[in-house]
C-alpha positions in Angstrom: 21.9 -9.7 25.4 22.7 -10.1 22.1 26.1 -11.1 21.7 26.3 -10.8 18.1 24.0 -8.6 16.9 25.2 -5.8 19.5 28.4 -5.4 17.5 27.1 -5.2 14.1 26.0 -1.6 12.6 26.2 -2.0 9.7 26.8 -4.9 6.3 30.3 -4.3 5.9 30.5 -5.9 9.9 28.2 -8.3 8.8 30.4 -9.6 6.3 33.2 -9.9 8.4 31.2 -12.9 10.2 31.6 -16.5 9.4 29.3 -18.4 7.7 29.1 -20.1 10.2 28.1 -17.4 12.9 24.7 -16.5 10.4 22.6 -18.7 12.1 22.7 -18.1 15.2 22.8 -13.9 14.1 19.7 -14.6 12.2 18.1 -16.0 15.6 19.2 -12.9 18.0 18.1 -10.5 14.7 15.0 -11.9 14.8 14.1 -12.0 18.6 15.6 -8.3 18.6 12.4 -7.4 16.0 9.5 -9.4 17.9 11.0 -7.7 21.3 10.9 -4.2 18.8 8.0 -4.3 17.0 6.1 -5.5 20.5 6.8 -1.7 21.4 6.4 -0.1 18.8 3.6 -1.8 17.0 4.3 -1.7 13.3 4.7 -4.4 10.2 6.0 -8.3 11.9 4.8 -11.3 10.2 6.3 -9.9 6.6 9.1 -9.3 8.1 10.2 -11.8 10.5 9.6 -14.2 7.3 12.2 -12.1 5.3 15.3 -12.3 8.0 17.4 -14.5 6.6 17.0 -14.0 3.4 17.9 -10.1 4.3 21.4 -11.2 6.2 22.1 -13.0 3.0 21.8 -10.3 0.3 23.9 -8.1 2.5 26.2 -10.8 3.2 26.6 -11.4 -0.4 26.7 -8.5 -2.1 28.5 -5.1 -1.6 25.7 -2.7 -0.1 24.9 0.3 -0.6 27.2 -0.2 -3.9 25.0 -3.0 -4.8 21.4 -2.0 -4.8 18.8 -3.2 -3.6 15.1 -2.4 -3.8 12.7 -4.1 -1.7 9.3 -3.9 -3.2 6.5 -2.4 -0.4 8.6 -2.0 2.3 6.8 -4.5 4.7 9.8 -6.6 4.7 12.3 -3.9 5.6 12.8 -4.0 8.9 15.9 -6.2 9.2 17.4 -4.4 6.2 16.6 -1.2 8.6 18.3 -2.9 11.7 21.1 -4.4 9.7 21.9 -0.9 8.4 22.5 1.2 11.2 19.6 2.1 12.3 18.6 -0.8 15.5 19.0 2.5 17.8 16.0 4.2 16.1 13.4 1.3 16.1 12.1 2.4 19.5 10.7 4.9 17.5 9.3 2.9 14.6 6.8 4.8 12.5 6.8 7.9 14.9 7.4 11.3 14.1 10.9 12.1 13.8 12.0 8.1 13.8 12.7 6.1 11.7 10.1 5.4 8.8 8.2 1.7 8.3 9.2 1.7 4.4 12.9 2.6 2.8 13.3 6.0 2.4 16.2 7.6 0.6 16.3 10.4 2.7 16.9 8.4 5.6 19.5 6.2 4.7 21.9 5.3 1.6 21.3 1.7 2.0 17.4 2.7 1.2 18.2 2.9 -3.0 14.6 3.2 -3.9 11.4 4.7 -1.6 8.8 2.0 -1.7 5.4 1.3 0.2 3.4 1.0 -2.8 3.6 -2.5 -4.5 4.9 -3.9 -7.4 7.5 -1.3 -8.5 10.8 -2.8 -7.7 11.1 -4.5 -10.7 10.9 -1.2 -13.2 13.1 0.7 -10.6 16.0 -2.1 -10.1 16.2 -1.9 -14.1 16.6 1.5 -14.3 19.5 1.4 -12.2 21.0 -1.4 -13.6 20.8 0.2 -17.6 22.6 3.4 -15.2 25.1 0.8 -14.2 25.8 -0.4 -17.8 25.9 3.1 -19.2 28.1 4.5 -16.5 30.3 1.4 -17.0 30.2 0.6 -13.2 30.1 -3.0 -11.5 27.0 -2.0 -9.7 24.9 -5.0 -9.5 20.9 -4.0 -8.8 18.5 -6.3 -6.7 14.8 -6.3 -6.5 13.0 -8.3 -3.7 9.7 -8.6 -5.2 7.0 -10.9 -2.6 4.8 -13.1 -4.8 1.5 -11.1 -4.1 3.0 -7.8 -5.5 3.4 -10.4 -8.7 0.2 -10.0 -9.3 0.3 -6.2 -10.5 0.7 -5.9 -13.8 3.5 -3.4 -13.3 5.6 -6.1 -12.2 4.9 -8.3 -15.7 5.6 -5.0 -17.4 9.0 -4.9 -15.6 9.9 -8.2 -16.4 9.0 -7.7 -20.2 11.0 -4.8 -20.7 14.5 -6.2 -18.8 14.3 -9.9 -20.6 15.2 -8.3 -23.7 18.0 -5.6 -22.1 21.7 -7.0 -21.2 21.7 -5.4 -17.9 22.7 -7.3 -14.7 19.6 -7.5 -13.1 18.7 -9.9 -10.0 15.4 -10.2 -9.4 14.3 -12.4 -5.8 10.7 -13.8 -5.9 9.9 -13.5 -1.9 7.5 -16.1 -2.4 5.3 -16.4 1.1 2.5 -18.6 0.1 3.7 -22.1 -0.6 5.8 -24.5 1.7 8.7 -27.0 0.4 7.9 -30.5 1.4 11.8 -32.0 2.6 12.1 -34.0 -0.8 11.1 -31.7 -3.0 13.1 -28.7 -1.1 16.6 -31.0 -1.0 15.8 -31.7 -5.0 15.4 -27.3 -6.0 17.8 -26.4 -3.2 20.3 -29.3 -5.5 19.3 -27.5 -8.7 19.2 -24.0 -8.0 23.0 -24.9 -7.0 23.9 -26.3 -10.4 21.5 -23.7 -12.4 23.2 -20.6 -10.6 27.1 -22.1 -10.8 29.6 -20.8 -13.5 29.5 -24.5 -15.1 26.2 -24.6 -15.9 26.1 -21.2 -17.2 29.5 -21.9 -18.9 28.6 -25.2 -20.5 25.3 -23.6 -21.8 27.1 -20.6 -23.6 29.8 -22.8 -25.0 26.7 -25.5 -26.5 25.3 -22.5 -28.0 27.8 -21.9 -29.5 28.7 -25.1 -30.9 24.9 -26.4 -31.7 25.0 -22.8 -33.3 26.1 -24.4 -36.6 23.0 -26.6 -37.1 20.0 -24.4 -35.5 17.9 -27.6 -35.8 20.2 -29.1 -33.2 20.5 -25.7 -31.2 16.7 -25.3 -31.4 16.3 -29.3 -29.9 19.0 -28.8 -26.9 16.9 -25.4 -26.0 13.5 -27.2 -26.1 14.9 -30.5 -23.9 16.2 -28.1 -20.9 13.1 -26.2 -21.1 11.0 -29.4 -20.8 13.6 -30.7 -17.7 13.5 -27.3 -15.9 9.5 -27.3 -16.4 9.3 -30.8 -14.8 11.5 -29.6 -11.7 10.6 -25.9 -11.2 7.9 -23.2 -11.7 10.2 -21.4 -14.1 8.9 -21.4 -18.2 7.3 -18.2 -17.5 10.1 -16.2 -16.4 12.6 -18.2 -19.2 10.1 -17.2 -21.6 10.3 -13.6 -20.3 14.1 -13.5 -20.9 15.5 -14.4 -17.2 17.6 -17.1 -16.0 15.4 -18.7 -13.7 16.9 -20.4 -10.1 15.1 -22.0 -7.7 12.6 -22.2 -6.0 15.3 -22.4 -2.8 14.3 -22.0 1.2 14.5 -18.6 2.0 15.3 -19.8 6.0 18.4 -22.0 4.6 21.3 -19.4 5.2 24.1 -22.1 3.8 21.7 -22.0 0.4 21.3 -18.8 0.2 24.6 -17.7 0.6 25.4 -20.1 -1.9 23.1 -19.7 -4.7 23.4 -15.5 -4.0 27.4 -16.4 -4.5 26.8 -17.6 -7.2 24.2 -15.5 -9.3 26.2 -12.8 -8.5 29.1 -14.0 -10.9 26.8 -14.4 -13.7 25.8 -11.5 -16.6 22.3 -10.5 -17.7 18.7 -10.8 -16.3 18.5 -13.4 -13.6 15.5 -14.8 -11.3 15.7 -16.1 -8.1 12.8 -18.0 -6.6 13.2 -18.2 -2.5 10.3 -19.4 -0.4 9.8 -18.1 2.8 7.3 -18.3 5.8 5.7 -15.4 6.6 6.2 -15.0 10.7 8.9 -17.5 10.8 10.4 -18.4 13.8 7.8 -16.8 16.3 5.0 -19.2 16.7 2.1 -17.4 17.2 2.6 -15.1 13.9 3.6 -18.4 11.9 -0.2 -19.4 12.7 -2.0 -16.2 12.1 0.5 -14.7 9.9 -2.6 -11.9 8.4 -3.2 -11.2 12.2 0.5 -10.2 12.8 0.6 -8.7 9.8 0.2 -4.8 10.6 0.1 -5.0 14.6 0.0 -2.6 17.4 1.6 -2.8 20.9 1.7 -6.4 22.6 3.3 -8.8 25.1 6.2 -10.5 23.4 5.8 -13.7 25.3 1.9 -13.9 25.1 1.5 -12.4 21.9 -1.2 -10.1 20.8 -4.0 -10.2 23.5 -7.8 -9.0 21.3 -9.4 -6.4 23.2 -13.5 -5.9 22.2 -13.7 -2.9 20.1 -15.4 0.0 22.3 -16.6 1.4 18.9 -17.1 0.6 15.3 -14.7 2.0 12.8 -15.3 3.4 9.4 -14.6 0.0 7.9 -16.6 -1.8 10.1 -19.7 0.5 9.1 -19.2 0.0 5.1 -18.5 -3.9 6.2 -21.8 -4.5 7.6 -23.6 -2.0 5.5 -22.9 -4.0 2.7 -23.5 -7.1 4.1 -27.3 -5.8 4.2 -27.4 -3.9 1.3 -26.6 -7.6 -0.6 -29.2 -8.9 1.4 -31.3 -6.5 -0.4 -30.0 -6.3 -3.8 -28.7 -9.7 -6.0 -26.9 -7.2 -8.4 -24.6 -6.2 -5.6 -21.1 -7.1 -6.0 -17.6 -6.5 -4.0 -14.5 -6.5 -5.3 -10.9 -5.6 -3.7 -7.3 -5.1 -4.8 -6.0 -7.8 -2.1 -7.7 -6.0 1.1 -10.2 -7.8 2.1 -9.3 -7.6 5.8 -8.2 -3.8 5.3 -11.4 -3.1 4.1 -13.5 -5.0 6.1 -14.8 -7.4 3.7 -14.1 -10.5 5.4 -17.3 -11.0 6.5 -19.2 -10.3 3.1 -16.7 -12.8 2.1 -17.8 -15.6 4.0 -21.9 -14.7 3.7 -21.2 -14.0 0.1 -18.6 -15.9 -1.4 -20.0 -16.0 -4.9 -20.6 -12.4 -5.4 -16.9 -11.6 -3.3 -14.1 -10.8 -5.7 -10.4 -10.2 -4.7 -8.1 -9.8 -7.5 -5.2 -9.4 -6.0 -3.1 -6.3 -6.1 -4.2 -4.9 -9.4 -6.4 -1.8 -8.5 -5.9 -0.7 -12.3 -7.4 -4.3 -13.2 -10.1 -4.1 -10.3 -11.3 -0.7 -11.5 -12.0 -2.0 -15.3 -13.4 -5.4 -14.1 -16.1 -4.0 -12.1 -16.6 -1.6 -15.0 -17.1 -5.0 -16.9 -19.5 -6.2 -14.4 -21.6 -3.3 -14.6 -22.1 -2.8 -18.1 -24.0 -5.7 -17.8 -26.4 -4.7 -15.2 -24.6 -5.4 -11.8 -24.4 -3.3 -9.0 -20.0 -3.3 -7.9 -18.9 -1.9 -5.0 -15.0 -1.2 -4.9 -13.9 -1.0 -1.7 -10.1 0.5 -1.8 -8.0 2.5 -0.3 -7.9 6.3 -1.0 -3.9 6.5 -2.0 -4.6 2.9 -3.8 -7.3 4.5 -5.9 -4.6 6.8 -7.6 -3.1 3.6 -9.0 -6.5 3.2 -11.0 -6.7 6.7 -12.5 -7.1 6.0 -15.3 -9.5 3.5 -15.8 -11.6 5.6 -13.0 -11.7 8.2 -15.9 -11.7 6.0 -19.3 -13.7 3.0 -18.2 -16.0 3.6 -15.7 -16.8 7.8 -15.7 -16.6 8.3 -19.6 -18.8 5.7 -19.7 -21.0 6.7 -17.1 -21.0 3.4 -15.2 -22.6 2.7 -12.1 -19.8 1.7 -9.9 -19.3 2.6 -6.3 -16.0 3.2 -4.8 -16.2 3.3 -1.4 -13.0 4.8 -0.5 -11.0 4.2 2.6 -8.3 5.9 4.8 -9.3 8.8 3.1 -7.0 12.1 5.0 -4.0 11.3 7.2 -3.2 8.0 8.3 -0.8 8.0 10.7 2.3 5.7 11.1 2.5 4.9 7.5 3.0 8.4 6.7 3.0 9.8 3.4 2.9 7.2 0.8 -0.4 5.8 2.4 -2.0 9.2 3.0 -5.5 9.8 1.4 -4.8 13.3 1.0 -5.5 13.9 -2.5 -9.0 12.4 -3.6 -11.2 14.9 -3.2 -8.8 16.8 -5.8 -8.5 14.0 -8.1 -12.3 13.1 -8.2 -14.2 16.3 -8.3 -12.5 17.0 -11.7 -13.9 13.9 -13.1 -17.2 14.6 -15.3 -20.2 12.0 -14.2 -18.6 11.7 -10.6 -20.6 11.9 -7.4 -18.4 12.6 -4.5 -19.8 12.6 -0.7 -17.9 12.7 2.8 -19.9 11.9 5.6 -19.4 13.1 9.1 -20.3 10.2 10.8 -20.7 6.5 11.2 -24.2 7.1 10.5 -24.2 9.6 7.7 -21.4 7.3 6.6 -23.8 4.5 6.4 -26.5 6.7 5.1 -24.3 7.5 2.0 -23.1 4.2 0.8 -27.2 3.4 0.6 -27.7 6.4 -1.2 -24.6 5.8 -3.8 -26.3 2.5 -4.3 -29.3 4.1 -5.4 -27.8 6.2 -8.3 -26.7 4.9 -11.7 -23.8 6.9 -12.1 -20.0 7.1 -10.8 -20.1 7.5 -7.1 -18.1 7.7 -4.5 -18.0 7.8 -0.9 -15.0 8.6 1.0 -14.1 7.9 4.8 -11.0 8.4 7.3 -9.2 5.3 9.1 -10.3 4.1 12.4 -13.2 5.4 14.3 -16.0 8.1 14.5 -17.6 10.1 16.7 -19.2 7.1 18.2 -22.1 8.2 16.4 -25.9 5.9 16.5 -26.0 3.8 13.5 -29.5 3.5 12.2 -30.3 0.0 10.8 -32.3 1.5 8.2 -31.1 2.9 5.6 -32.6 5.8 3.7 -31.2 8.1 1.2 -29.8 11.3 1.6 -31.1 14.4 -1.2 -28.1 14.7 -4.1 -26.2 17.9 -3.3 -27.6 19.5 -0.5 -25.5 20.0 2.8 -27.3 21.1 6.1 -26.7 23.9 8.7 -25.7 22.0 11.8 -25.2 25.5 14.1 -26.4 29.1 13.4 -23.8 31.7 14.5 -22.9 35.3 12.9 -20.7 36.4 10.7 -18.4 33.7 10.4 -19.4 30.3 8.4 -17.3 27.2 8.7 -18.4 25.0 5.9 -17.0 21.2 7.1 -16.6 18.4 4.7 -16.6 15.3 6.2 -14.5 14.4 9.0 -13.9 18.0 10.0 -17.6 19.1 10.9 -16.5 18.1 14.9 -13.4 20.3 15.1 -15.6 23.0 13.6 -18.5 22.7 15.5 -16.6 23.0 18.8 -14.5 25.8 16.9 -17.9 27.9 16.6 -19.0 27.7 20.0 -16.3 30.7 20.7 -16.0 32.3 17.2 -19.8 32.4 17.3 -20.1 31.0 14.1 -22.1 29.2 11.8 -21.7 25.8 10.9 -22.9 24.0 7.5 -22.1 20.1 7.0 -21.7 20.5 3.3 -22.0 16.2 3.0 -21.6 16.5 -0.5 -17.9 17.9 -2.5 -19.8 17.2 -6.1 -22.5 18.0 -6.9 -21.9 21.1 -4.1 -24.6 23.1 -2.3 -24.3 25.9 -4.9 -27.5 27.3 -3.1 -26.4 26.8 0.5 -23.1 28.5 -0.6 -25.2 31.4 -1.8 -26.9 31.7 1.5 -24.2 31.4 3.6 -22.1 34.0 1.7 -25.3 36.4 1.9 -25.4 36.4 5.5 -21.6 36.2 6.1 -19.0 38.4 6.4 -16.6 35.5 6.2 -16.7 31.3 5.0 -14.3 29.5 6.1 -13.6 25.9 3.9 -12.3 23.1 6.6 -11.5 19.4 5.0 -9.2 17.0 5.7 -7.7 17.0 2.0 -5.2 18.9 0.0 -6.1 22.5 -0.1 -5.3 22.8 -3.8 -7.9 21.9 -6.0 -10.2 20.2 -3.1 -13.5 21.0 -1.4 -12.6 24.6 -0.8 -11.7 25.5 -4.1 -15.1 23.6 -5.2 -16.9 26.8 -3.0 -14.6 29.1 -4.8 -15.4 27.9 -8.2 -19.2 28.0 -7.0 -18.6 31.6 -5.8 -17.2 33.1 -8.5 -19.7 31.5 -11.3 -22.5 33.2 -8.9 -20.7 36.0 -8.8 -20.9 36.4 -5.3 -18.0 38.3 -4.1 -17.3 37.6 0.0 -14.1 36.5 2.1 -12.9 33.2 1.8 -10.2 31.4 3.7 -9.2 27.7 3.1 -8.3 25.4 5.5 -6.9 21.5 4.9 -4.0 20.2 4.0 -0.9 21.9 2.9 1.0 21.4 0.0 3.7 19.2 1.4 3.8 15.2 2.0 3.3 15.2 5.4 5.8 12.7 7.5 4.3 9.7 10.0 3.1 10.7 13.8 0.1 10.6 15.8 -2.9 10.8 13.8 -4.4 13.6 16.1 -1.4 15.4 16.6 -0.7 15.6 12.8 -4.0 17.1 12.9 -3.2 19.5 14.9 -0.3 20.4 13.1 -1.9 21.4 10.1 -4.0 23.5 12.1 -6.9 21.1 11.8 -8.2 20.9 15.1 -10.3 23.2 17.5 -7.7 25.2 18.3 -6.4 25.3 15.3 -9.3 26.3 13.2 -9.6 29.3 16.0 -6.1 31.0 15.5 -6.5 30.9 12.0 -9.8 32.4 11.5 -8.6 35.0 14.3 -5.1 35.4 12.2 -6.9 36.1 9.4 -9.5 38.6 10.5 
């Protein structure tokens, strides 16, 4: 079926091909990933964009000698295929197969775990200074996409290796701009003679010579600045220290190959510009490249077939909630770190385009420019997810909570996510914002208490916020209005005897049908700061036994909040905590990883049973 492809396993077979052969590889490599991914579900417009480019790195340079970092890991997926592993795609981002970002665990052609943006950069430098010091040939490669740019880690990067002599290559994956055929001929042309031994040659040996009279030197420096500037995009990253090439087509295989050739004979910090199409090559995803972006099972030939939605989700609750709470409030504001679909802004986005901020991916910037915006009496609403959050730690503590700002972060894919495993798992933020002095924190059960909760984080001018799980509730009835919800008090939800389960958030359904056979009380605690300190009393007064159940860390989360509360009452009674252990837990099934942290019905029974 795929005469080519079939017989390669790994880059070292790829580069046994002729040049010549690449096209028509690239073509079967990237019909094998629609057929794939159409199974599996998984990343495709990113990656479809990034084939050729892929075939070419590995073509060109000697992997897993020469390393390379791709930034995210959205892109990956040829890299994956190209490197032995197009057996273990039928079980793309399952538990036990192979993961949807590089991993160095899983393969040594994965030099750096990514899934988080904007870190390829700092890590391809690191191993390139390990090169020089080791005195090694090693070259290091960073595949950077232009939205991860954005982050200010990436300019950090860049500052740092313009000034070092270590061979660094970094490739601009830029998705977001096309070549017109003139313009494309012209760069393809220069990046060519930019990237070849003469030019680089001829410019060291005028250096030398103009060195004499710096005047002169000074003059020759300034007029190829002034001709590159008129040609490419590139005075930024010249002024940052780089050689700059391009920008080149990243779909041009005889270009690539080329210019890659080429770069790779030359020392020091260099910058290679490629622009790509994101869902190149399969129609459909070319035209709705943000639809095919993150995807789940569909037909191949008719592409991705939207089926109504038999119930809202989390994100389509905090979507439409603040959509009305804007209606209601001028102050309101959203911003995003570059998820407005994720997050389900699009909609408040189009209603509200002047109070709709994105800033791209820069959660440390997003979390100090809505500090900004509320020191000056506006109302911001971040919406973000939980494991992008951590990326703004700091300026969740020193500029908005120090400060006592009233922000609200409404905080999604809080708990396990499921196919994107660890690195996207919300699973510390209940730990990481109780600690915070001036925080509110609340988890709601339910679409409606979810609802209930953003309103009522609104309403307060302090830090707040409100944390959710991916995907869909109970199927709970959303009440249109919205009415707030008393500041640290929690609710019993069943009465029972001796045993209390105290839920937090998504858990108070696995515990209520937990307590129909333990006989046992249940208590939706809603709130993880300020905590029920009363209700804790009570429950511990009438209990042999309290049970903590969240969807979080167990160290340092909700049930250590009750302990704490516990032992400054001075209450002395049996405690067992239930949550998430202390490992990063791989990628599966959502419920099924549930279960296997003893999360679940049955879950919550044997333990509580174990333990007594």
């Amino acid at each position: 079926m795929y005469p080519l492809l079939d017989t390669i396993n790994s880059p070292s077979q790829l580069r046994e091909l002729e040049q010549k052969q690449l096209p028509q590889f690239a073509k079967e490599l990237r019909d094998f990933l629609v057929e794939s991914v159409a199974k599996t579900g998984g990343h495709l417009s990113s990656n479809l964009g990034t084939v050729e480019l892929t075939i070419a790195l590995h073509y060109i340079f000697d992997t897993p000698h020469d390393q390379l970092v791709w930034d995210v890991g959205h892109q990956t997926y040829a890299h994956k295929i190209l490197t032995g592993r197009r057996s273990g795609m039928d079980r793309l981002r399952m538990h036990g197969g192979v993961a949807g970002f590089p991993r160095r665990d899983e393969s040594e052609y994965d030099a750096f775990g990514t899934a988080h943006s904007s870190t390829s950069i700092s890590a391809a430098l690191g191993m390139a200074v390990a090169a020089q010091l080791e005195n090694t040939n090693r070259r290091a490669i960073a595949i950077i996409g232009d939205g991860a740019m954005s982050a200010g880690m990436a300019f950090e990067a860049l500052n740092n290796a313009g000034v070092m002599d270590a061979n660094l290559l970094v490739v601009l994956n830029d998705n977001d701009m096309s070549i017109s055929r003139p313009v494309g001929a012209l760069n393809n042309y220069l990046a060519k003679l930019m990237s070849g031994r003469f030019y680089a040659t001829a410019r060291r040996a005028g250096e030398k010579v103009l060195g004499v009279v710096p005047p002169v030197l000074e003059l020759a420096k300034r007029a190829e600045e002034h001709m590159k500037g008129m040609v490419t995009p590139g005075t930024l990253f010249e002024e940052f220290g780089f050689n700059y090439i391009g920008p080149i087509d990243g779909h041009d295989l005889n270009v690539l190959t080329t210019t890659l050739g080429n770069i790779k004979n030359l020392d020091g910090p260099q910058f290679l510009h490629v622009v790509t199409r994101k869902g190149a090559g399969y129609e459909v995803a070319e035209e709705d490249p943000i639809l095919y972006h993150g995807v789940g099972k569909f037909d191949p030939i008719e592409g991705i077939v939207v089926k109504p939605v038999s119930k809202p989700s989390y994100t389509n609750i905090f979507g439409d909630w603040l959509c009305d709470m804007a209606a209601k409030d001028s102050r309101l504001i959203g911003v995003t770190p570059a998820m407005r679909e994720g997050s389900g802004l699009v909609r408040f986005s189009e209603e509200y385009p002047d109070r709709y901020f994105d800033v791209g991916i820069a959660e440390q910037h997003a979390v100090t420019f809505a500090a900004g915006m509320a020191c000056d009496g506006l109302k911001p609403v971040v919406a973000i997810y939980s494991t992008f959050l951590q990326r703004g730690y700091d300026q969740l503590i020193h500029d908005v909570a120090i400060q006592n700002l009233p922000v609200v972060f409404a905080i999604d894919r809080a708990g396990l996510v499921g196919a994107d495993g660890p690195t996207h798992a919300g699973s510390f933020d209940l730990s990481y914002l109780r600690c915070i002095p001036n925080m509110t924190v609340m988890a709601p059960t339910d679409e409606n208490e979810c609802r209930q909760m953003l309103f009522t984080a609104f309403q307060l001018d302090t830090p707040t916020a409100v944390r959710y799980p991916r995907g869909a509730g109970v199927g709970a009835e959303v009440q249109k209005e919205m009415q707030a919800i008393p500041i640290g008090r929690g609710e019993i939800r069943r009465q029972g005897k001796k045993i209390a389960l105290l839920a937090f958030g998504s858990m108070l359904t696995p515990c209520l049908e937990a307590a129909e056979e333990l006989d046992a009380t249940v208590a939706n605690m809603r709130f993880v700061k300020p905590l029920d300190d009363d209700l804790v009393a009570s429950l511990a007064a009438s209990h042999d036994l309290l049970v903590t159940v969240e969807e979080n860390t167990i160290m340092g989360g909700a049930g250590s909040a009750v302990t704490e509360s516990l032992n400054h009452q001075q209450i002395l009674v049996k405690v067992l905590q239930l949550g998430l252990p202390d490992i990063f837990i791989d990628q599966g099934d959502p419920a099924q990883m549930l279960v296997d942290c003893g999360l679940s019905k049955t879950g919550i029974i044997k333990s509580v049973q174990a333990y007594l």
